[in-house]
C-alpha positions in Angstrom: 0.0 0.0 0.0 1.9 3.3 -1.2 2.1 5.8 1.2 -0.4 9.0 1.7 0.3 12.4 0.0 0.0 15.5 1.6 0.6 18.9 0.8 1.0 21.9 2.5 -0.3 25.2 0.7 -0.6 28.9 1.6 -4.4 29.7 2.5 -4.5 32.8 -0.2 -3.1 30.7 -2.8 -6.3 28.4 -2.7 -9.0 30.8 -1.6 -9.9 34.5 -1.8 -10.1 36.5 0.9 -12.6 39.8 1.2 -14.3 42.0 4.3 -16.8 45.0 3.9 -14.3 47.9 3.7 -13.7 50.5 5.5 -16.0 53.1 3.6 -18.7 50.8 3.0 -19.2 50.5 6.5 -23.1 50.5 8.0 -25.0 52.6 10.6 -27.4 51.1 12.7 -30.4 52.7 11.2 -29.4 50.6 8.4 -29.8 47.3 10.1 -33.5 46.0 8.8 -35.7 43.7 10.7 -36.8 42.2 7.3 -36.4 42.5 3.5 -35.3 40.9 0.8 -31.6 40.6 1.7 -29.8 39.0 4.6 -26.7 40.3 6.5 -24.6 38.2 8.4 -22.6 39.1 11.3 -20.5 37.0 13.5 -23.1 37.0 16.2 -25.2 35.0 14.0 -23.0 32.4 14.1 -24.2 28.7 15.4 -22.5 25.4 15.6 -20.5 26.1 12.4 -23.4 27.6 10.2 -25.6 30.4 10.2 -28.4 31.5 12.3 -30.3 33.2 9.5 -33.6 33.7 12.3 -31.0 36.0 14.0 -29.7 37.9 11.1 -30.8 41.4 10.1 -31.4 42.5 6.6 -30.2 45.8 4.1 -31.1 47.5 1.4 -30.4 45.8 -2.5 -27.9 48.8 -3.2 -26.4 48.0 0.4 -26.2 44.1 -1.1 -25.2 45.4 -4.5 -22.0 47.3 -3.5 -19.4 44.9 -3.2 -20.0 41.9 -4.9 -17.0 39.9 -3.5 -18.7 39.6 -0.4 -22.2 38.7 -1.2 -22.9 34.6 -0.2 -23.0 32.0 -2.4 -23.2 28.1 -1.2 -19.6 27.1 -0.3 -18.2 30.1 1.2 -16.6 29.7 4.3 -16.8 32.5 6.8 -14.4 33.6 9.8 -14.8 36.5 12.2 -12.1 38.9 12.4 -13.1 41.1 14.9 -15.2 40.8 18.5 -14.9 36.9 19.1 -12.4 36.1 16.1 -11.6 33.1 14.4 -15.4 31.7 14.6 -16.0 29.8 11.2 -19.3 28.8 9.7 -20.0 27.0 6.4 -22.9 28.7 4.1 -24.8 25.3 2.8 -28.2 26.8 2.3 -29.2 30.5 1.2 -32.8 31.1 0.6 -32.7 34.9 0.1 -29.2 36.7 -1.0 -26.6 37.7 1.3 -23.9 40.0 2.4 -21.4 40.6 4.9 -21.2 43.2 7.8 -17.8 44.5 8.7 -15.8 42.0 10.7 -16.4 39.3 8.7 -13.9 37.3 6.3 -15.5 35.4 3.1 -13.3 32.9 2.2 -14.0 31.2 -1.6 -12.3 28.6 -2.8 -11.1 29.3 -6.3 -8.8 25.9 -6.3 -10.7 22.9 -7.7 -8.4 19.9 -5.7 -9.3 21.8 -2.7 -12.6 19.9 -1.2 -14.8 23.0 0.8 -15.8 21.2 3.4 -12.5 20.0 4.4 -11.5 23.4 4.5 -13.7 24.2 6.3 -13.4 21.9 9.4 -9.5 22.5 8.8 -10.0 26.1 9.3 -12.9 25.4 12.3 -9.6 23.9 14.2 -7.8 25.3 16.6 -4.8 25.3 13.7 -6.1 28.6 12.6 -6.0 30.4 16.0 -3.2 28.7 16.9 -0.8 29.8 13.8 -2.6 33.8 14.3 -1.7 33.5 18.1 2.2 32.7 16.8 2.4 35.3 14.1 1.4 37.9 16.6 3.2 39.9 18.2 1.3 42.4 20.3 0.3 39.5 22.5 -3.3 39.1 23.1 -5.5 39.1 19.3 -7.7 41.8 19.3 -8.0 41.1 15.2 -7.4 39.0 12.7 -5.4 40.7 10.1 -5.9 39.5 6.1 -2.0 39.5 5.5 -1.9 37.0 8.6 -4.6 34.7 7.0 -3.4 34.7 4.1 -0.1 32.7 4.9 -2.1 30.2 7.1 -0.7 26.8 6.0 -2.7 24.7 4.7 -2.4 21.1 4.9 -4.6 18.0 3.0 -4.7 15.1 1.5 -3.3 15.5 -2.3 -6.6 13.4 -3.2 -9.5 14.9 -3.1 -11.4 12.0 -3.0 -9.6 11.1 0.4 -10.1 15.1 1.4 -13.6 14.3 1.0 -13.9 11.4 3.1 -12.5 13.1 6.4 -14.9 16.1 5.8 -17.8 13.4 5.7 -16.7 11.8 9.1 -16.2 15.1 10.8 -19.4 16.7 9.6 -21.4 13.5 10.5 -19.6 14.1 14.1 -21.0 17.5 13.6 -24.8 16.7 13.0 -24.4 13.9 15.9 -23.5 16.8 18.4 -26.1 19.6 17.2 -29.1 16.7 17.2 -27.9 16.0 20.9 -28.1 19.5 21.4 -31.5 20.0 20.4 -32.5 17.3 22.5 -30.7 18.7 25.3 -33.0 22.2 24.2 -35.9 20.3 24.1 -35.8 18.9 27.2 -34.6 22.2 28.9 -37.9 24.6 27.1 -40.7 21.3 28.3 -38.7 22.3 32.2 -39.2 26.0 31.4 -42.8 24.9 30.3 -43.2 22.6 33.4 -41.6 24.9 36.1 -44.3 27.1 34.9 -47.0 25.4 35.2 -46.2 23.6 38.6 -45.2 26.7 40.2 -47.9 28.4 39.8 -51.0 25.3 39.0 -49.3 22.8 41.4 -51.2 19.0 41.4 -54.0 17.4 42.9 -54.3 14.9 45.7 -53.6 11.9 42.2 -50.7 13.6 40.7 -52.3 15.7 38.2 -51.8 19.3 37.0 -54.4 21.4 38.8 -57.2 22.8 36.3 -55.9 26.3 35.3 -57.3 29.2 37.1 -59.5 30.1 33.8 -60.7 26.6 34.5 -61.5 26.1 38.0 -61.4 29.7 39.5 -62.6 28.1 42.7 -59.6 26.2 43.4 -57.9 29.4 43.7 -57.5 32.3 45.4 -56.0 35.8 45.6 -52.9 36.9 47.1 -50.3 39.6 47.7 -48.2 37.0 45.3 -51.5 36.8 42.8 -53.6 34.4 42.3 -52.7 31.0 44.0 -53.9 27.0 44.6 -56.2 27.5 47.8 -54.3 24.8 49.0 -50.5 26.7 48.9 -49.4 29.0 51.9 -47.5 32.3 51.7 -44.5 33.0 54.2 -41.0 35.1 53.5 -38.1 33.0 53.6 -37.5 35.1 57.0 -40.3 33.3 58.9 -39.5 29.2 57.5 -35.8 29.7 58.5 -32.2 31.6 59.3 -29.8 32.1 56.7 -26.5 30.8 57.5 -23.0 30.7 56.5 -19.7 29.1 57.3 -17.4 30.7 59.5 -14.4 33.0 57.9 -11.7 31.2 56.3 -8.7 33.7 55.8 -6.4 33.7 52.9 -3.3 32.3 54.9 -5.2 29.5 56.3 -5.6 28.2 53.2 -3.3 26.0 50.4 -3.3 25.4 46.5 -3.4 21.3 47.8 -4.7 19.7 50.9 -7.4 17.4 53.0 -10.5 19.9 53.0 -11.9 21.5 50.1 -12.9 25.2 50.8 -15.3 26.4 47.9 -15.1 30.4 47.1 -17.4 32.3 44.8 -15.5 31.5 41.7 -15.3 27.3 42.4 -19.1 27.2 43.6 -20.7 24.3 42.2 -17.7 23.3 40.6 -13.9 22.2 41.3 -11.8 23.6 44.5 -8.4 25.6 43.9 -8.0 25.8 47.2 -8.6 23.7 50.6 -7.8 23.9 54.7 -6.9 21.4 57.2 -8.7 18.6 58.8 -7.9 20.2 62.1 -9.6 23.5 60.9 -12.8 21.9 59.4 -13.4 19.6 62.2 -13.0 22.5 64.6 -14.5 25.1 62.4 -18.0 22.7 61.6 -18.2 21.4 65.8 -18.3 25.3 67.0 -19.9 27.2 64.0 -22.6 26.5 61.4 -22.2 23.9 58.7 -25.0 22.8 56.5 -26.6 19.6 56.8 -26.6 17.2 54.5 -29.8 18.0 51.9 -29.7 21.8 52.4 -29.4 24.0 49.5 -26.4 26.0 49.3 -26.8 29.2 47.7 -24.5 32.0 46.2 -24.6 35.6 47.5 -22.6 37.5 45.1 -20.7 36.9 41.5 -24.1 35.6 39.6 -26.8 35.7 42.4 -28.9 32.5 42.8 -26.7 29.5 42.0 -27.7 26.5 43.7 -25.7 23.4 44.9 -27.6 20.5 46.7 -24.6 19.6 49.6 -23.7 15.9 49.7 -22.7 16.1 52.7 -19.1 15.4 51.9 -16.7 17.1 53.9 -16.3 20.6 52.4 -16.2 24.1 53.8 -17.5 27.5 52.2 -16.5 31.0 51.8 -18.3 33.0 54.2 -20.9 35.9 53.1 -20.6 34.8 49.4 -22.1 31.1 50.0 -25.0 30.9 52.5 -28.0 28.3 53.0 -31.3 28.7 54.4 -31.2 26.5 57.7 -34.5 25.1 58.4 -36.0 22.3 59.7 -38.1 21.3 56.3 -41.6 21.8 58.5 -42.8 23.6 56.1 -40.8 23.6 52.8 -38.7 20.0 51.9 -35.4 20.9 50.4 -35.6 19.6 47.5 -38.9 21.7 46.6 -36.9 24.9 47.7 -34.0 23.6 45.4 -36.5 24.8 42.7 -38.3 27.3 44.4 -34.9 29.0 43.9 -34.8 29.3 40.4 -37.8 30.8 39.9 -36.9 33.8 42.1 -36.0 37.4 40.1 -33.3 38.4 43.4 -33.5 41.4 44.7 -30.2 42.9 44.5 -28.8 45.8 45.7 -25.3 48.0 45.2 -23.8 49.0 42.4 -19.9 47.9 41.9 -20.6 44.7 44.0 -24.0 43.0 43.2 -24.9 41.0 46.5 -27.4 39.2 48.2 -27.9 40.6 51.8 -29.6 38.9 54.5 -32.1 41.2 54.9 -33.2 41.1 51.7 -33.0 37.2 51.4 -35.4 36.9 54.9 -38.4 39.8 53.2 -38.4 37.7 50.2 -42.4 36.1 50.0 -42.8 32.9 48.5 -45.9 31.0 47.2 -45.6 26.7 48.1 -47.8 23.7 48.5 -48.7 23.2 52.2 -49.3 19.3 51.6 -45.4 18.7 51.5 -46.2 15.4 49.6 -47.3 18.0 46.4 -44.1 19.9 46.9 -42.4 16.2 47.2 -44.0 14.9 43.4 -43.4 18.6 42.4 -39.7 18.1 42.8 -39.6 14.2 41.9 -40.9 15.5 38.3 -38.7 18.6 37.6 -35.2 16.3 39.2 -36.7 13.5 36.6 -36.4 16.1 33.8 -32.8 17.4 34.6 -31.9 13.7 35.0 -32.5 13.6 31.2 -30.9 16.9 30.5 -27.5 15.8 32.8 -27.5 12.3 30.7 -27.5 13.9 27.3 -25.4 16.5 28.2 -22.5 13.5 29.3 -23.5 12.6 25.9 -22.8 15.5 24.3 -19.6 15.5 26.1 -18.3 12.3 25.1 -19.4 12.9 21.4 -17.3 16.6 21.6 -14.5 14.5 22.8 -14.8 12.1 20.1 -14.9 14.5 17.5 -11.4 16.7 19.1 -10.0 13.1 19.0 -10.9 12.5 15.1 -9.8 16.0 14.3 -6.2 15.7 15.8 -5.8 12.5 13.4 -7.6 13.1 10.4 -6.4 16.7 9.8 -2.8 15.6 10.5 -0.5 13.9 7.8 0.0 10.0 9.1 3.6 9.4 9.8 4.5 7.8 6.7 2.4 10.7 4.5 4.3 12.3 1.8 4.8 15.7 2.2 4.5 17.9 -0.5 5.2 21.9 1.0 4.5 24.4 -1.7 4.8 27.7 1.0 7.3 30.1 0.4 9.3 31.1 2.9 
C-alpha cells in the first residue's frame, strides 16, 4: 500500500479573501428587521453555520456594493473582529446575502481543494493557533488578512480522500447539534413545566391542577397573585435563618490539601483551594455547617446558584455562600432547590452585586402546604434534569470524540508524503 500524500499550501493561494471595507461601512439605522436581503454578522453564528432567524437585513444597493462579499453556497466565513476566528459553512441560502464589517469570506477558487475540508480544517484550533504565533502584540484583538493569508494549509493531495475526512467530521457534527437540540428540548418542556407547577401545582392523584380560567374556585388571591387555595405564603425570614460558614482567611488556606474550601469563583464546581482537617473539624463542631440535603446558595458573582450539599466534607466562603437552615416543617429541600430558580433576586449596590440577609429573609414565596405535592413537584422537575444531565454527558463524550478524530484526520500520518509548496 503506497504511502499518503500531503501537501502543504498557503491559505490565499487556494482561496480568496474579502471583508466590507472601510468606507462601505453600515450605521445602525441601516440594520433591517426584514427584506429581501440577509446580513450576516458573527453574532449570527451557530455550531459552524448560520443562524439566519437571527440575522438582520439591508437594502439591495447595500447588497449590491461589493459583490465579492455577497454569499454563495460554499463560502466559508471567519470573524475577524469581537470573538475572532469563529467559522461557519454557508450550505443553504434562501434569500441573497452580504457581509457586515468583521467578517472574512473565504471562496475557494482551487478545484483539488474539497470546501468542506477546508472548512473543518480552518474550524480547528490550527487557525487560532498559527494567528496566536504570528502575533506579536500579544493578546489578538483582530485578525489581520495579510496574517490569513499565509495560514498553511495542509490536505490530502486526493480529493477524494479530502472528502472522506470532511464526511466523518461533519457527521460528528450533525451527531453533536441533534444531541443539542435534545438537550434544548428537554430544557424549554422544564421552562414549560416549572411554569405550570409553580404556579397550577397538582391534585391529591398527581395531576396538573385545572388552570385558574378553568376552576377559578380552586384558587384564590394573594399579595403574590392568584394562587392553589391549598398553597401558603410566608417570607423565607419566617420558614428559617440564613447561614453561613465561618471565615476562612487567605493564609489559612493551600493550593493542595485534606478539605476542600469552595469560594465564589469554584461554587458548584472544582476547588483551587482547601484547609486542614484540624480547621474543618474544629471550624464545623463550633460554628454552622450545613446539613446534608440543604441547599447551598451563592450571595454575590451571579446571584442564585444553587448546589444540593452531599454532605461530603467541604467548607465555604463566608458571606458569598450561605443556606437557608430550616428544619423542612414547612418547605422539603428539594422543593426549595427549585423554588430557587424561579426567584428574580433582589439585588442591591452598584460595583458589588450581592445578596444581603435582609433582603433574602423579606423575600415572600408562594408553596404547597401538603409537603407530599411539593415532594411529586420536585420528583418531576429532578426526573427532567436527569434527562438533561444524561445527554449533556452525551454530548460531552461525542465533543471528545470529535477533538479526537480532528487531531488525526487533519494531521499527515507518519508515513504521509509531504508535498510543501509555501514560500518562505
Amino acid at each position: 500500500m503506497s504511502a499518503s500524500v500531503w501537501k502543504i499550501r498557503k491559505l490565499g493561494t487556494i482561496a480568496s479573501l474579502h471583508a466590507r471595507i472601510g468606507w462601505q461601512n453600515l450605521r445602525t439605522t441601516e440594520f433591517l428587521d426584514s427584506g429581501d436581503y440577509y446580513l450576516i454578522t458573527g453574532t449570527d453564528f451557530e455550531d459552524g453555520h448560520v443562524n439566519f432567524d437571527t440575522c438582520h437585513y439591508v437594502e439591495k444597493k447595500r447588497f449590491n456594493q461589493d459583490a465579492n462579499i455577497q454569499l454563495q453556497i460554499g463560502s466559508i466565513l471567519i470573524t475577524k473582529d469581537g470573538t475572532l476566528g469563529k467559522v461557519a459553512y454557508i450550505d443553504k441560502l434562501n434569500k441573497p446575502a452580504t457581509l457586515n464589517a468583521g467578517v472574512f469570506n473565504v471562496v475557494v477558487k482551487d478545484e483539488q481543494t474539497e470546501k468542506k475540508y477546508l472548512f473543518h480544517l480552518l474550524k480547528s484550533p490550527a487557525l487560532m493557533n498559527y494567528a496566536t504565533i504570528k502575533s506579536t502584540g500579544g493578546t489578538i484583538k483582530h485578525l489581520n488578512q495579510n496574517v490569513l493569508i499565509k495560514f498553511p494549509v495542509i490536505s490530502p493531495k486526493d480529493i477524494e480522500e479530502q472528502k472522506h475526512i470532511a464526511d466523518i467530521l461533519s457527521t460528528c457534527d450533525t451527531v453533536i447539534q441533534n444531541t443539542q437540540k435534545t438537550i434544548d428540548k428537554h430544557k424549554a418542556i422544564k421552562q414549560g413545566m416549572m411554569l405550570d407547577l409553580f404556579t397550577r401545582g397538582l391534585t391529591k392523584d398527581g395531576k396538573l391542577r385545572p388552570s385558574y380560567k378553568e376552576a377559578p374556585e380552586l384558587y384564590k388571591e394573594s399579595e403574590l397573585g392568584i394562587i392553589p387555595k391549598d398553597w401558603d405564603i410566608s417570607d423565607f425570614g419566617d420558614i428559617g435563618s440564613l447561614a453561613m460558614c465561618k471565615r476562612v482567611f487567605q493564609y489559612e488556606t493551600t493550593d493542595e490539601g485534606e478539605i476542600p474550601f469552595y469560594k465564589i469563583g469554584t461554587f458548584g464546581a472544582n476547588p483551587d483551594a482547601y484547609i486542614s482537617k484540624t480547621l474543618y473539624e474544629s471550624y464545623r463542631n463550633l460554628f454552622s455547617y450545613p446539613n446534608k440535603g440543604d441547599i447551598l446558595i451563592s450571595a454575590s458573582g451571579t446571584i442564585g446558584r444553587t448546589v444540593i450539599f452531599d454532605g461530603k466534607p467541604a467548607y465555604f466562603q463566608d458571606s458569598n455562600i450561605m443556606w437557608l437552615a430550616h428544619d423542612e416543617r414547612r418547605i422539603l429541600n428539594n422543593y426549595l432547590y427549585y423554588l430557587y430558580k424561579t426567584i428574580t433576586w433582589n439585588l442591591e449596590g452598584s460595583t458589588i452585586k450581592r445578596l444581603y440577609t435582609d433582603n433574602f429573609k423579606k423575600i415572600k414565596v408562594s408553596f404547597p402546604k401538603d409537603k407530599l405535592e411539593q415532594d411529586e413537584i420536585a420528583k418531576r422537575l429532578s426526573s427532567i434534569d436527569l434527562a438533561i444531565q444524561k445527554e449533556d454527558a452525551i454530548l460531552e463524550k461525542y465533543k471528545n470524540i470529535k477533538t479526537g478524530l480532528m487531531a488525526r484526520l487533519l494531521t499527515p500520518p507518519k508515513d504521509a508524503v509531504i508535498i510543501d509548496e509555501t514560500e518562505e
